[in-house]
N, C-alpha and C positions, 0 to 999 in steps of 0.2 A: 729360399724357403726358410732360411735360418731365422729372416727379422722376419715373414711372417710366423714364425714360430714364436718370437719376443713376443709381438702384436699382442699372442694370445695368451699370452702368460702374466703381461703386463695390461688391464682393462683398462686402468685410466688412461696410458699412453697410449694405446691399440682404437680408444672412442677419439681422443682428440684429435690424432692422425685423421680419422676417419671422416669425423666429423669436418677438421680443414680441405680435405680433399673434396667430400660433397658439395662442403658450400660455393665453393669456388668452382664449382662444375656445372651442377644440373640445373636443366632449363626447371623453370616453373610451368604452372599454367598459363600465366597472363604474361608472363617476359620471356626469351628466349637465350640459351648461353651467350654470352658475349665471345663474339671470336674474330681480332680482328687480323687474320692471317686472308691474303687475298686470295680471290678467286684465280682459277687458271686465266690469263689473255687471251687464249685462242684455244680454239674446239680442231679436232683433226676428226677425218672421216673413217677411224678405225672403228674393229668390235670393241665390245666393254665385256670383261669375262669377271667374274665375282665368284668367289667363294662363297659362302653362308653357314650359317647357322641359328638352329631356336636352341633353347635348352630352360625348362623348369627348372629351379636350381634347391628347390625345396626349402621354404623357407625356414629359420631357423629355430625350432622346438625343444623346449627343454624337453618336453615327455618321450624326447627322439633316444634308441637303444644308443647306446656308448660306440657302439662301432656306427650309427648313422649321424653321429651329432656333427653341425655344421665346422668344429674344430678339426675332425678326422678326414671329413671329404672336402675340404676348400683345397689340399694339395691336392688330390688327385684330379680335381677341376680344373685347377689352373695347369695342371701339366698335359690333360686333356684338351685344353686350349692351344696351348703353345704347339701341341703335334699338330692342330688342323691348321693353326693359323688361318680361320677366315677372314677377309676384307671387311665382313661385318656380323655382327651376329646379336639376338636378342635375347635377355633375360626374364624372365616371371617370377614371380613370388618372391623375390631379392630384396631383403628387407635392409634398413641403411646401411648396419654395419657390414652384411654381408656384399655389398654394393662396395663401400670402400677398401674389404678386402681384394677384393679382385682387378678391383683398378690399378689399387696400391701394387698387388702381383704382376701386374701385367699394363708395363709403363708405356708400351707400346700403341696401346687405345686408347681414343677418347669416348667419354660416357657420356649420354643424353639421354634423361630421362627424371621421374618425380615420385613420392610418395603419393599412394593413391589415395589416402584419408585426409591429407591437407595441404596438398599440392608442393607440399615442401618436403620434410624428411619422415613423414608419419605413415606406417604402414608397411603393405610392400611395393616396389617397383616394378613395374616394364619398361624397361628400357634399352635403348639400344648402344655396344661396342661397337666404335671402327678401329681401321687400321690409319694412324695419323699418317706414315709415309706416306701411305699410297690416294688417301682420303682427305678434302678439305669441307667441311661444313659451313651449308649453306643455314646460319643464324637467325635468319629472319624465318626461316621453315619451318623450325623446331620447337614444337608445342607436346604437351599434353593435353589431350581432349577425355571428358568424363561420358561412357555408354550411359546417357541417360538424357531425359527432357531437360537435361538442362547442362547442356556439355565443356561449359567455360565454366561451371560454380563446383571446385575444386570438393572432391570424397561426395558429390550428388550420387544418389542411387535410385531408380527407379525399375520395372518390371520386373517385381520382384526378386530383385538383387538381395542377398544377405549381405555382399560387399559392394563396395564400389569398385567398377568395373573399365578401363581405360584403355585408351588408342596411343601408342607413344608415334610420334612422325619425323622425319627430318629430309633435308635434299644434300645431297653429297655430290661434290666433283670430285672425277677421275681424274688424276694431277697431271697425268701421263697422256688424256686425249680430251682433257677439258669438258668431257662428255660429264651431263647429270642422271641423277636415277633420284627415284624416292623410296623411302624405307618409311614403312608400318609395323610396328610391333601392340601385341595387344595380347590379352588374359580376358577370355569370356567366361561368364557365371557357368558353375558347376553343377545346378540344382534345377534351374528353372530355362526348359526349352523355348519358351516365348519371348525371354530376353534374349538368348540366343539367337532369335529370328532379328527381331529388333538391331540387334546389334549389326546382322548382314547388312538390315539396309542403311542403317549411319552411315560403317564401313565404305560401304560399297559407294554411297554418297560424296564423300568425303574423298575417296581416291579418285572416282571422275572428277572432282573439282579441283585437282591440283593445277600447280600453273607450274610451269609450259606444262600441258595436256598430251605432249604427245612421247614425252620424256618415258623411260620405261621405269617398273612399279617392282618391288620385292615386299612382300607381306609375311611377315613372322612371327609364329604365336605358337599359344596353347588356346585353341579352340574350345576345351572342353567337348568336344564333337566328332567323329568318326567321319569317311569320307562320304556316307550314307545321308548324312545326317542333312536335312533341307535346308539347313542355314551356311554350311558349309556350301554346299551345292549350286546355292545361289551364287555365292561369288567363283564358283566356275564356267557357269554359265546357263543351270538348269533352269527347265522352266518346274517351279515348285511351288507349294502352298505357305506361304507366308505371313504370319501376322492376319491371316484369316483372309487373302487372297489371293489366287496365282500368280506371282511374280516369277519374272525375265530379268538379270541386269544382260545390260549390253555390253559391258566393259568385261568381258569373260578374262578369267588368270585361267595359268593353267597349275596345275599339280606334282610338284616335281620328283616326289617318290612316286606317287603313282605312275608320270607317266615312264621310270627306270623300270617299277617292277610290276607291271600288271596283274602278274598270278603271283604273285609272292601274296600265304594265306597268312603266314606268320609277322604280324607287322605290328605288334601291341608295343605301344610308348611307353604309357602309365602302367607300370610293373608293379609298383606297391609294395617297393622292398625284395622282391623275390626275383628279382635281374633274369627273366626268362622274357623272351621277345616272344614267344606263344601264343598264337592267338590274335583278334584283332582291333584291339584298343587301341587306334593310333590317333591320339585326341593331338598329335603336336605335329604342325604342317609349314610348309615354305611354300609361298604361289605367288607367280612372278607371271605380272602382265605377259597377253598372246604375241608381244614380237622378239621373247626370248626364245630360247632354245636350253634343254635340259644336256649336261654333258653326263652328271654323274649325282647320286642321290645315296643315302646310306640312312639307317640308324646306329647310330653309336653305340652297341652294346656292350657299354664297361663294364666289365664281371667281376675284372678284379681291384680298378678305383671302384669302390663304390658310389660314383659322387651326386644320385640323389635320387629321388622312387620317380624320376623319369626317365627316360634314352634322351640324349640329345640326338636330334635330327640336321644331317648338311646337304648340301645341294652343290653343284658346279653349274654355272650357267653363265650362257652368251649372250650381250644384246649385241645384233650384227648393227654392222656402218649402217650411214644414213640412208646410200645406195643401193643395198641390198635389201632395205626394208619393202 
Protein backbone atom coordinates (compact mmCIF):
# COMPACT_ATOMS: atom_id res chain seq x y z
CA UNK A 1 0.00 0.00 0.00
CA UNK A 2 3.06 2.26 0.72
CA UNK A 3 3.80 2.66 -3.31
CA UNK A 4 0.18 2.78 -3.87
CA UNK A 5 0.19 5.56 -1.63
CA UNK A 6 3.49 7.23 -3.83
CA UNK A 7 1.11 6.46 -6.87
CA UNK A 8 -1.08 8.93 -5.46
CA UNK A 9 0.94 11.52 -4.33
CA UNK A 10 3.02 11.41 -7.14
CA UNK A 11 0.32 12.13 -10.74
CA UNK A 12 2.71 12.14 -13.24
CA UNK A 13 4.47 8.90 -12.10
CA UNK A 14 1.15 7.34 -10.67
CA UNK A 15 -0.56 8.21 -14.86
CA UNK A 16 2.59 6.77 -16.61
CA UNK A 17 2.68 3.57 -14.37
CA UNK A 18 -0.77 3.36 -15.14
CA UNK A 19 -0.98 4.28 -18.34
CA UNK A 20 2.12 1.38 -19.23
CA UNK A 21 0.24 -1.14 -17.50
CA UNK A 22 -2.99 -0.50 -19.49
CA UNK A 23 -1.44 -0.39 -22.82
CA UNK A 24 0.27 -3.45 -22.57
CA UNK A 25 -2.86 -5.29 -21.13
CA UNK A 26 -6.33 -4.67 -22.44
CA UNK A 27 -7.88 -6.20 -25.18
CA UNK A 28 -9.52 -3.61 -27.66
CA UNK A 29 -12.62 -4.00 -29.54
CA UNK A 30 -11.26 -5.25 -32.74
CA UNK A 31 -7.92 -7.21 -31.48
CA UNK A 32 -7.64 -9.38 -28.51
CA UNK A 33 -4.75 -9.43 -25.46
CA UNK A 34 -1.87 -11.14 -26.89
CA UNK A 35 -1.09 -14.03 -24.69
CA UNK A 36 1.13 -16.34 -25.66
CA UNK A 37 1.44 -18.67 -22.46
CA UNK A 38 -0.26 -22.20 -23.68
CA UNK A 39 -3.29 -23.84 -23.17
CA UNK A 40 -3.54 -26.75 -20.76
CA UNK A 41 -2.46 -30.48 -23.02
CA UNK A 42 -5.07 -32.43 -21.49
CA UNK A 43 -8.58 -31.86 -20.02
CA UNK A 44 -9.39 -34.28 -16.76
CA UNK A 45 -12.80 -35.33 -15.84
CA UNK A 46 -12.91 -33.45 -12.61
CA UNK A 47 -15.64 -30.60 -11.17
CA UNK A 48 -14.57 -26.94 -11.85
CA UNK A 49 -15.41 -24.88 -8.51
CA UNK A 50 -14.84 -21.00 -9.04
CA UNK A 51 -14.96 -18.40 -6.82
CA UNK A 52 -16.56 -14.92 -8.20
CA UNK A 53 -17.28 -11.79 -7.92
CA UNK A 54 -19.00 -8.24 -9.48
CA UNK A 55 -18.32 -5.28 -7.70
CA UNK A 56 -19.30 -1.42 -9.09
CA UNK A 57 -16.25 0.22 -8.17
CA UNK A 58 -17.74 3.76 -8.52
CA UNK A 59 -16.19 5.66 -10.80
CA UNK A 60 -13.79 8.30 -9.92
CA UNK A 61 -15.64 11.94 -9.11
CA UNK A 62 -14.13 14.79 -8.00
CA UNK A 63 -17.68 16.08 -6.60
CA UNK A 64 -17.22 12.77 -4.47
CA UNK A 65 -17.10 13.75 -0.19
CA UNK A 66 -13.39 13.42 0.93
CA UNK A 67 -14.10 10.30 2.86
CA UNK A 68 -15.70 8.68 -0.54
CA UNK A 69 -13.02 9.92 -3.05
CA UNK A 70 -11.39 7.23 -5.06
CA UNK A 71 -7.84 7.91 -3.17
CA UNK A 72 -9.51 6.81 0.30
CA UNK A 73 -11.32 3.67 -0.89
CA UNK A 74 -8.85 1.96 -3.45
CA UNK A 75 -7.18 0.50 -0.17
CA UNK A 76 -10.01 -0.67 1.35
CA UNK A 77 -10.75 -2.36 -2.22
CA UNK A 78 -8.00 -3.87 -2.79
CA UNK A 79 -7.73 -5.35 0.66
CA UNK A 80 -11.29 -6.37 0.27
CA UNK A 81 -10.07 -8.31 -2.81
CA UNK A 82 -7.19 -9.92 -1.50
CA UNK A 83 -9.67 -11.45 1.58
CA UNK A 84 -11.98 -13.05 -1.03
CA UNK A 85 -9.59 -13.90 -3.40
CA UNK A 86 -11.89 -14.85 -6.33
CA UNK A 87 -10.64 -16.97 -9.52
CA UNK A 88 -12.30 -14.18 -11.17
CA UNK A 89 -14.27 -11.22 -10.70
CA UNK A 90 -15.65 -8.12 -12.78
CA UNK A 91 -15.48 -4.36 -12.63
CA UNK A 92 -18.02 -1.43 -13.84
CA UNK A 93 -17.57 2.00 -13.91
CA UNK A 94 -13.56 1.66 -13.48
CA UNK A 95 -12.35 4.41 -15.29
CA UNK A 96 -8.39 3.96 -16.56
CA UNK A 97 -6.57 5.27 -13.88
CA UNK A 98 -8.57 3.58 -11.41
CA UNK A 99 -8.22 0.24 -13.70
CA UNK A 100 -4.36 0.59 -13.38
CA UNK A 101 -4.60 1.07 -9.66
CA UNK A 102 -5.90 -2.08 -8.93
CA UNK A 103 -3.93 -4.13 -11.18
CA UNK A 104 -0.87 -2.41 -10.12
CA UNK A 105 -2.21 -3.51 -6.25
CA UNK A 106 -3.00 -6.70 -6.97
CA UNK A 107 -0.10 -8.48 -9.20
CA UNK A 108 -1.80 -11.56 -9.00
CA UNK A 109 -4.51 -10.87 -11.84
CA UNK A 110 -4.80 -10.40 -15.16
CA UNK A 111 -7.05 -7.68 -16.61
CA UNK A 112 -9.26 -7.96 -19.79
CA UNK A 113 -11.08 -5.35 -20.69
CA UNK A 114 -11.56 -1.50 -22.66
CA UNK A 115 -12.76 1.86 -22.32
CA UNK A 116 -16.26 2.21 -23.37
CA UNK A 117 -16.17 5.61 -25.40
CA UNK A 118 -13.24 4.64 -27.77
CA UNK A 119 -12.48 1.12 -27.35
CA UNK A 120 -9.16 2.09 -26.03
CA UNK A 121 -8.61 3.95 -22.72
CA UNK A 122 -11.58 6.50 -22.76
CA UNK A 123 -14.32 6.37 -20.41
CA UNK A 124 -15.17 3.69 -18.08
CA UNK A 125 -14.34 0.06 -18.09
CA UNK A 126 -16.02 -3.42 -17.67
CA UNK A 127 -13.96 -5.68 -17.46
CA UNK A 128 -12.81 -8.68 -16.19
CA UNK A 129 -9.86 -9.97 -13.21
CA UNK A 130 -8.57 -13.55 -13.07
CA UNK A 131 -6.38 -15.33 -11.01
CA UNK A 132 -3.14 -15.88 -13.33
CA UNK A 133 -1.96 -19.17 -11.16
CA UNK A 134 -4.96 -20.72 -11.37
CA UNK A 135 -6.31 -19.23 -14.77
CA UNK A 136 -4.86 -19.17 -18.56
CA UNK A 137 -6.58 -17.09 -21.18
CA UNK A 138 -8.08 -18.13 -24.00
CA UNK A 139 -6.91 -14.69 -26.51
CA UNK A 140 -8.62 -15.32 -29.30
CA UNK A 141 -12.10 -15.11 -27.00
CA UNK A 142 -11.53 -11.77 -25.59
CA UNK A 143 -13.53 -8.88 -27.03
CA UNK A 144 -15.33 -6.08 -26.16
CA UNK A 145 -18.81 -5.90 -27.80
CA UNK A 146 -20.88 -2.38 -27.71
CA UNK A 147 -25.12 -2.97 -26.52
CA UNK A 148 -26.17 -1.38 -29.52
CA UNK A 149 -27.08 -1.69 -33.48
CA UNK A 150 -23.98 -1.59 -34.01
CA UNK A 151 -21.75 -3.73 -31.63
CA UNK A 152 -18.16 -3.82 -33.12
CA UNK A 153 -18.14 0.26 -33.75
CA UNK A 154 -16.35 0.98 -30.39
CA UNK A 155 -18.61 4.07 -27.63
CA UNK A 156 -21.98 3.11 -30.45
CA UNK A 157 -24.99 3.96 -28.34
CA UNK A 158 -28.42 3.26 -29.30
CA UNK A 159 -31.94 2.66 -27.48
CA UNK A 160 -31.75 5.49 -25.84
CA UNK A 161 -28.44 5.08 -24.00
CA UNK A 162 -26.93 8.43 -22.52
CA UNK A 163 -23.71 6.16 -22.49
CA UNK A 164 -22.36 3.53 -24.22
CA UNK A 165 -23.15 0.43 -22.89
CA UNK A 166 -20.77 -2.86 -23.16
CA UNK A 167 -20.44 -6.70 -22.86
CA UNK A 168 -16.75 -7.46 -21.82
CA UNK A 169 -16.15 -11.70 -22.61
CA UNK A 170 -13.29 -14.03 -22.38
CA UNK A 171 -12.70 -18.20 -22.18
CA UNK A 172 -10.40 -19.15 -19.38
CA UNK A 173 -8.71 -22.70 -18.77
CA UNK A 174 -8.64 -24.38 -15.39
CA UNK A 175 -4.69 -25.19 -15.32
CA UNK A 176 -5.46 -27.87 -12.94
CA UNK A 177 -8.39 -29.85 -15.16
CA UNK A 178 -7.88 -28.13 -18.54
CA UNK A 179 -11.58 -27.70 -18.28
CA UNK A 180 -12.95 -24.14 -19.98
CA UNK A 181 -15.77 -21.78 -18.92
CA UNK A 182 -16.77 -18.37 -20.29
CA UNK A 183 -16.96 -15.06 -18.60
CA UNK A 184 -19.49 -12.18 -19.50
CA UNK A 185 -19.21 -9.00 -17.71
CA UNK A 186 -21.43 -6.00 -18.59
CA UNK A 187 -22.96 -2.46 -17.17
CA UNK A 188 -26.64 -1.88 -18.54
CA UNK A 189 -28.12 1.57 -19.09
CA UNK A 190 -29.53 3.09 -15.87
CA UNK A 191 -32.42 5.30 -17.28
CA UNK A 192 -34.13 3.58 -20.10
CA UNK A 193 -36.00 0.04 -19.59
CA UNK A 194 -36.13 -0.76 -23.42
CA UNK A 195 -32.42 -0.79 -23.58
CA UNK A 196 -32.35 -2.90 -20.95
CA UNK A 197 -34.62 -5.46 -22.75
CA UNK A 198 -32.67 -4.98 -25.77
CA UNK A 199 -29.76 -5.64 -24.13
CA UNK A 200 -31.10 -9.33 -22.72
CA UNK A 201 -31.57 -10.24 -26.12
CA UNK A 202 -27.98 -9.46 -27.50
CA UNK A 203 -26.79 -10.85 -24.26
CA UNK A 204 -28.49 -13.88 -24.26
CA UNK A 205 -27.69 -14.13 -28.10
CA UNK A 206 -24.22 -13.80 -27.82
CA UNK A 207 -23.83 -16.56 -24.86
CA UNK A 208 -25.78 -19.14 -26.90
CA UNK A 209 -23.23 -18.50 -29.65
CA UNK A 210 -20.18 -19.19 -27.87
CA UNK A 211 -18.08 -22.02 -29.07
CA UNK A 212 -17.67 -24.96 -27.60
CA UNK A 213 -21.57 -24.58 -26.78
CA UNK A 214 -21.65 -26.73 -24.33
CA UNK A 215 -18.63 -25.38 -22.02
CA UNK A 216 -20.37 -23.64 -18.83
CA UNK A 217 -21.15 -19.68 -18.75
CA UNK A 218 -20.46 -17.12 -15.58
CA UNK A 219 -22.17 -13.76 -16.20
CA UNK A 220 -21.21 -10.72 -14.14
CA UNK A 221 -22.48 -7.26 -13.92
CA UNK A 222 -24.44 -4.44 -12.82
CA UNK A 223 -27.65 -4.83 -14.43
CA UNK A 224 -29.01 -1.72 -13.48
CA UNK A 225 -32.38 -4.18 -12.75
CA UNK A 226 -33.72 -5.87 -9.71
CA UNK A 227 -34.50 -9.74 -9.97
CA UNK A 228 -38.15 -8.49 -10.97
CA UNK A 229 -37.09 -6.82 -13.58
CA UNK A 230 -38.35 -8.68 -17.33
CA UNK A 231 -34.89 -8.17 -18.85
CA UNK A 232 -33.23 -9.67 -16.11
CA UNK A 233 -35.77 -12.47 -16.02
CA UNK A 234 -35.32 -13.33 -19.55
CA UNK A 235 -31.91 -14.52 -18.97
CA UNK A 236 -33.15 -16.78 -16.36
CA UNK A 237 -35.40 -18.33 -18.05
CA UNK A 238 -38.89 -16.29 -17.86
CA UNK A 239 -41.26 -16.23 -20.37
CA UNK A 240 -41.69 -12.28 -20.38
CA UNK A 241 -42.70 -9.10 -22.48
CA UNK A 242 -39.79 -7.99 -24.38
CA UNK A 243 -39.03 -5.32 -26.71
CA UNK A 244 -42.80 -5.43 -27.22
CA UNK A 245 -43.19 -9.40 -27.58
CA UNK A 246 -43.35 -12.34 -25.28
CA UNK A 247 -40.07 -13.87 -25.26
CA UNK A 248 -38.57 -17.28 -23.83
CA UNK A 249 -34.68 -17.68 -24.05
CA UNK A 250 -33.84 -21.31 -23.79
CA UNK A 251 -30.38 -21.10 -22.65
CA UNK A 252 -31.78 -20.36 -18.89
CA UNK A 253 -28.73 -19.32 -16.06
CA UNK A 254 -29.57 -19.54 -12.84
CA UNK A 255 -29.28 -17.01 -10.00
CA UNK A 256 -26.83 -17.37 -7.44
CA UNK A 257 -27.93 -15.26 -4.44
CA UNK A 258 -31.14 -15.91 -5.08
CA UNK A 259 -31.04 -19.36 -5.34
CA UNK A 260 -28.63 -19.13 -1.32
CA UNK A 261 -31.23 -16.76 -0.04
CA UNK A 262 -34.86 -16.90 -1.16
CA UNK A 263 -36.54 -14.97 1.77
CA UNK A 264 -33.71 -12.87 2.43
CA UNK A 265 -36.07 -9.25 2.09
CA UNK A 266 -32.95 -7.24 2.73
CA UNK A 267 -30.80 -7.57 -0.30
CA UNK A 268 -30.25 -3.84 -1.63
CA UNK A 269 -26.72 -3.48 -3.71
CA UNK A 270 -26.87 0.09 -4.69
CA UNK A 271 -26.73 1.82 -1.13
CA UNK A 272 -25.89 5.44 -2.22
CA UNK A 273 -23.34 6.12 0.21
CA UNK A 274 -25.41 4.95 3.27
CA UNK A 275 -23.83 1.25 3.55
CA UNK A 276 -27.30 -0.19 4.67
CA UNK A 277 -28.30 -3.55 2.79
CA UNK A 278 -32.10 -2.62 3.55
CA UNK A 279 -34.39 -3.12 1.31
CA UNK A 280 -34.35 -4.37 -2.26
CA UNK A 281 -32.16 -2.74 -4.75
CA UNK A 282 -30.12 -5.48 -5.75
CA UNK A 283 -29.28 -4.12 -9.27
CA UNK A 284 -25.61 -6.22 -9.11
CA UNK A 285 -26.10 -10.22 -9.93
CA UNK A 286 -23.69 -13.38 -10.85
CA UNK A 287 -25.68 -16.10 -13.05
CA UNK A 288 -23.99 -19.05 -14.15
CA UNK A 289 -25.28 -21.41 -16.91
CA UNK A 290 -28.08 -24.40 -15.47
CA UNK A 291 -25.21 -27.20 -15.09
CA UNK A 292 -23.55 -25.29 -12.16
CA UNK A 293 -24.51 -25.73 -8.94
CA UNK A 294 -24.60 -22.68 -6.28
CA UNK A 295 -22.25 -23.57 -3.11
CA UNK A 296 -22.39 -20.27 -1.40
CA UNK A 297 -23.53 -16.40 -2.30
CA UNK A 298 -23.03 -13.19 -0.15
CA UNK A 299 -23.27 -9.53 -0.43
CA UNK A 300 -20.23 -7.78 0.80
CA UNK A 301 -21.43 -5.39 3.25
CA UNK A 302 -18.24 -3.28 3.86
CA UNK A 303 -19.29 -0.70 6.52
CA UNK A 304 -16.31 0.10 7.60
CA UNK A 305 -13.92 0.13 4.06
CA UNK A 306 -15.91 2.23 2.55
CA UNK A 307 -15.11 1.22 -0.94
CA UNK A 308 -17.95 2.41 -3.17
CA UNK A 309 -21.99 3.37 -3.19
CA UNK A 310 -22.08 -0.36 -4.24
CA UNK A 311 -22.02 -4.08 -2.16
CA UNK A 312 -19.92 -6.04 -4.00
CA UNK A 313 -21.67 -9.42 -4.70
CA UNK A 314 -19.63 -13.25 -4.54
CA UNK A 315 -20.81 -16.48 -5.44
CA UNK A 316 -19.05 -20.14 -4.88
CA UNK A 317 -19.97 -22.48 -7.51
CA UNK A 318 -19.37 -25.96 -9.12
CA UNK A 319 -19.42 -26.98 -12.79
CA UNK A 320 -19.66 -31.05 -12.03
CA UNK A 321 -17.29 -33.67 -14.36
CA UNK A 322 -18.44 -34.34 -17.67
CA UNK A 323 -19.95 -37.67 -16.21
CA UNK A 324 -22.21 -36.24 -13.89
CA UNK A 325 -23.54 -33.83 -16.27
Amino acid sequence: MHALNHLKANNQFWFAIGFAIISFGLCGCDSAQSNDEPRPTQQTNEPLPLRLMTINVRYEHDEDAQQNAWSKRVIGMVHMIQRERPDVFAVQEAMHGQVADLWASLPAYQFIGTGRDDGHFGGEYTGIFFLKSRLIEDSNSSQTRWLSDQPTQAGSKHWGNQFPRVVCQTRLWDRATGRAFHVFATHWDHRHQASRERSALLLGKWIASRQPADEPVVLLGDFNAVESNPALGYLLGKSVRLDGDVQRWSSTMIDTYQTMHPKQKDRTTLHFWSFSQGGRLKVDHILISQDGTVKDAAILSEKINRVSDHFAVSADVVFPAATDR
